[in-house]
N, C-alpha and C positions, 0 to 999 in steps of 0.2 A: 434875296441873298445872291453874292457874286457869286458867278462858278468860277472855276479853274483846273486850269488844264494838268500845273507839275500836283507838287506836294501840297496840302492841305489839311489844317486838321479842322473839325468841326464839332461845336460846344453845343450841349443841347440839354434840355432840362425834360421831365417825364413826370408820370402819376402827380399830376398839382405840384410840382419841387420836393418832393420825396425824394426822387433820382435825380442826378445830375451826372451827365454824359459827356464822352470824350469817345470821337474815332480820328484816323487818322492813314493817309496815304501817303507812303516815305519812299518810294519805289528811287525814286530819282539822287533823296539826298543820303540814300543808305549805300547805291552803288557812286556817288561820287568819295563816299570814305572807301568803298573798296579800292576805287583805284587809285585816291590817293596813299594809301597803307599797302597795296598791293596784298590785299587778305585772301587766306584760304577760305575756300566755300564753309567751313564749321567759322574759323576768325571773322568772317561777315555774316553770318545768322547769328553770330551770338554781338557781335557788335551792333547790326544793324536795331538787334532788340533792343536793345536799351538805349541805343540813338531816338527810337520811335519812344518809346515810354519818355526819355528824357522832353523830346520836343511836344510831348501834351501834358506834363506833369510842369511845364516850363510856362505854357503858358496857363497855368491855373494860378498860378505866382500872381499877383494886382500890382506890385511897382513896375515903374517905367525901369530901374537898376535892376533889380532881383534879379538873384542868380541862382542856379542851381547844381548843385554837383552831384553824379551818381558814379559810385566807387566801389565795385568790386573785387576783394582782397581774398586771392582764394587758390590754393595748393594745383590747380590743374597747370595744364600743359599752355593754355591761355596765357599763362602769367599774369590777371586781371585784365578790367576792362576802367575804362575812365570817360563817365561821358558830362560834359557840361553844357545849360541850355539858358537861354534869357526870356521873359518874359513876353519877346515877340516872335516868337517862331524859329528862331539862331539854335543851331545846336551843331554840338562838335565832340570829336572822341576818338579814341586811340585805344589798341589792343598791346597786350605786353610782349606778344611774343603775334604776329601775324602770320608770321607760316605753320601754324598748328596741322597737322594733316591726321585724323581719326579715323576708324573705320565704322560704317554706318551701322546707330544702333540697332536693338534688335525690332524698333517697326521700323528699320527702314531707312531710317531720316536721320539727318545731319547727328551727330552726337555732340550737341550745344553742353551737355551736364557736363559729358564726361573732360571735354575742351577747359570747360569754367573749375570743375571741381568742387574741393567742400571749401568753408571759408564764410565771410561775412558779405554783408552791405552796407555801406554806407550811404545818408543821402542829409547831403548839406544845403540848407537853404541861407544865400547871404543876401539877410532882406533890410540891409542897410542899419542895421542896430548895431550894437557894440562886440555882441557876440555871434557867430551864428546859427541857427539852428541845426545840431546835431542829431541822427535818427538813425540808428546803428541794429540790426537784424540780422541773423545766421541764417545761411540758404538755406531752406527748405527741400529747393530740388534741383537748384544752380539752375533751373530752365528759361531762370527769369523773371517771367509773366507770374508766376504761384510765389516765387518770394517777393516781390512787389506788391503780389494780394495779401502776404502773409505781413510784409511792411504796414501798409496801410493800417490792418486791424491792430497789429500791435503799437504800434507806435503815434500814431492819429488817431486811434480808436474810431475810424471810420470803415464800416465794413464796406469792400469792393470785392468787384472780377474786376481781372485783367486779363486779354486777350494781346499776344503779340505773332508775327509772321514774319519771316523771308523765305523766301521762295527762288531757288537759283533755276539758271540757266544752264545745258549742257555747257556752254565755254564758260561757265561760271562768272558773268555776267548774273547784274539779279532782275530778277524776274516778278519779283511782286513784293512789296512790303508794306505794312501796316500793323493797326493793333485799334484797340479800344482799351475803356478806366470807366467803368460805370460805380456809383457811389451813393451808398444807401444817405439820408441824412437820420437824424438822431430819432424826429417823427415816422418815421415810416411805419406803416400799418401792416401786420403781419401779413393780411389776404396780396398787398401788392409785392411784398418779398417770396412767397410763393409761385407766385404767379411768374415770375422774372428767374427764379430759380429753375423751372419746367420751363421756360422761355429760352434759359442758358442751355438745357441737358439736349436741347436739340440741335445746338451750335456746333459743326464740325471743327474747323480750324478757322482762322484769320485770313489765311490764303487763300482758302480754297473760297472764299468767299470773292476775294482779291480776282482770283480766276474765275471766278462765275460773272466779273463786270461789276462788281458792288461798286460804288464810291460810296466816302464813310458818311455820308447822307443814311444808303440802305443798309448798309449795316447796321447803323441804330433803329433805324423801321424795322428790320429782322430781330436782334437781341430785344425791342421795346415793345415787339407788339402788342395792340390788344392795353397798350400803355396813350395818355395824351401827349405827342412828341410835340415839342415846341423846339425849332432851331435857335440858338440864339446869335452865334457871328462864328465865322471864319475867318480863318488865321492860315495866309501862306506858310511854310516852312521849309529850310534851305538848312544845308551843310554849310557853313560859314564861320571862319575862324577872323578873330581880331588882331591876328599876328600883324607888325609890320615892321620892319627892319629898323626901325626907332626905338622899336620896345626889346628886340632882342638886342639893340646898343645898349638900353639900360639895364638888363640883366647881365649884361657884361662888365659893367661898371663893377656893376655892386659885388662881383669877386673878385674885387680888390688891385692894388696896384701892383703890389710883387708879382703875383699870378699873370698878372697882364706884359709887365717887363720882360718876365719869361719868355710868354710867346711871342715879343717883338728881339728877343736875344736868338729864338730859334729861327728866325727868319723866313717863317714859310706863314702862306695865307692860312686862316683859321676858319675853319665852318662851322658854324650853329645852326640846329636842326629843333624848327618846332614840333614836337611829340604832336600835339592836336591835330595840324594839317599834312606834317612832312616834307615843310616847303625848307630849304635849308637859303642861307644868309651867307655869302663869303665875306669877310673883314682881309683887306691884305694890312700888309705889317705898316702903310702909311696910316692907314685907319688906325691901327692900331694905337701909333703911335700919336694923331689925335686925342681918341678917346683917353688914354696917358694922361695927356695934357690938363683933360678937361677934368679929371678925376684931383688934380693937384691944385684946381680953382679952388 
């Protein structure tokens, strides 16, 4: 197996293919959304979570297109979260409102629920068919990792843990990020779900793992012990958006010609801003009146 040095996730199977395993090291592509978003330390533990779930749930996907989308709709201070991931390690996402500032719950720790709120989940898979697969669940505990566990059983009928982490830094810089998605199959045999259950009750956090030097190698060796770990491949993963100034030309199109007249009537340059990366696009009013043009072909 490659190693590697950034992010990483690693796929791994257990007990004969009874388990099937996901960890994953996000440290890098969680604080490149921070400082693209410019997020409060709670708007990146609860982003960076579901950046990480999004980028191993992403590649359990089998098309070279598949997409995945994860949508959190829900009453907090957050304003939701939006993360979307492709099948090879690509994953990208936005917070509704970034400046959240919360005061630490009561162990302590970032207050991720109280940021998220109550509310739903969504999780869209568009795996190239006509429709795409919708899977819509009410938070559980907004923390994330337990409605995602609570996801899978209901809606996959596949029972999981989910394990997820960020971990800041005094300048609020992040400090460590990962997670795991371990995953019973239909056969699994009471004695090995046991065993993995007393395997799990001894698991502190994600991070603290993170900070003890784990890479998501040992972390399945820790969660699988006493299980037959088979590695099966690894998958770099990067914060990466498919924005490019062609494509926010053609979302500009498409709101029409009146709309467009307007802002070459007002006379000043127009900025379009990708929500995903937060890279903004200036168009001045000659572009403008270009894409005019091209819209009257």
């Amino acid at each position: 197996m490659e190693t590697y040095t950034g992010d990483y996730i690693v796929r791994a199977t257990a007990a004969n293919n009874q388990i099937r395993a996901f960890a994953a090291t996000t440290k890098d592509l969680v604080e490149h959304a921070r400082a693209a978003h410019n997020t409060s330390p709670v708007a990146t533990a609860a982003l960076g979570r579901l950046l990480t779930a999004g980028a191993m749930m992403g590649v359990m996907m089998k098309g070279e297109k598949d997409l995945l989308t994860l949508q959190i709709k829900a009453g907090g201070p957050l304003n939701g979260i939006t993360v979307t991931a492709d099948s090879k390690g690509n994953v990208k996402g936005y917070v509704g409102n970034p400046n959240v500032v919360l005061h630490a719950n009561e162990k302590g720790k970032l207050d991720v629920a109280g940021a998220v709120g109550v509310g739903f989940m969504n999780v869209i898979k568009d795996m190239g068919l006509k429709e795409p697969y919708v899977g819509q669940t009410v938070l559980q505990t907004s923390e994330i990792a337990e409605d995602l566990t609570y996801y899978f059983a209901t809606s996959e009928q596949v029972p999981s843990s989910v394990g997820l982490g960020v971990l800041m830094n005094k300048d609020n810089t992040v400090k460590q990020a990962g997670g795991f998605i371990l995953q019973l199959m239909p056969f699994t045999e009471e004695s090995v779900i046991s065993r993995l259950e007393e395997n799990l009750k001894e698991v502190t956090s994600v991070t603290e793992m993170l900070e003890n030097g784990c890479t998501p190698e040992k972390i399945l060796e820790i969660l699988l012990k006493g299980f037959d770990l088979e590695f099966n491949e690894t998958t770099p993963t990067q914060f990466y958006c498919n924005c490019t100034r062609e494509r926010v030309e053609r979302a500009l199109i498409s709101i029409g010609k009146k709309d467009i007249q307007e802002m070459i009537d007002e006379g000043k340059d127009i900025e379009m801003n990708c929500h995903f990366c937060n890279k903004n696009y200036t168009f001045s009013v000659e572009d403008l009146k270009r894409i005019l043009k091209e819209c009257r072909k």
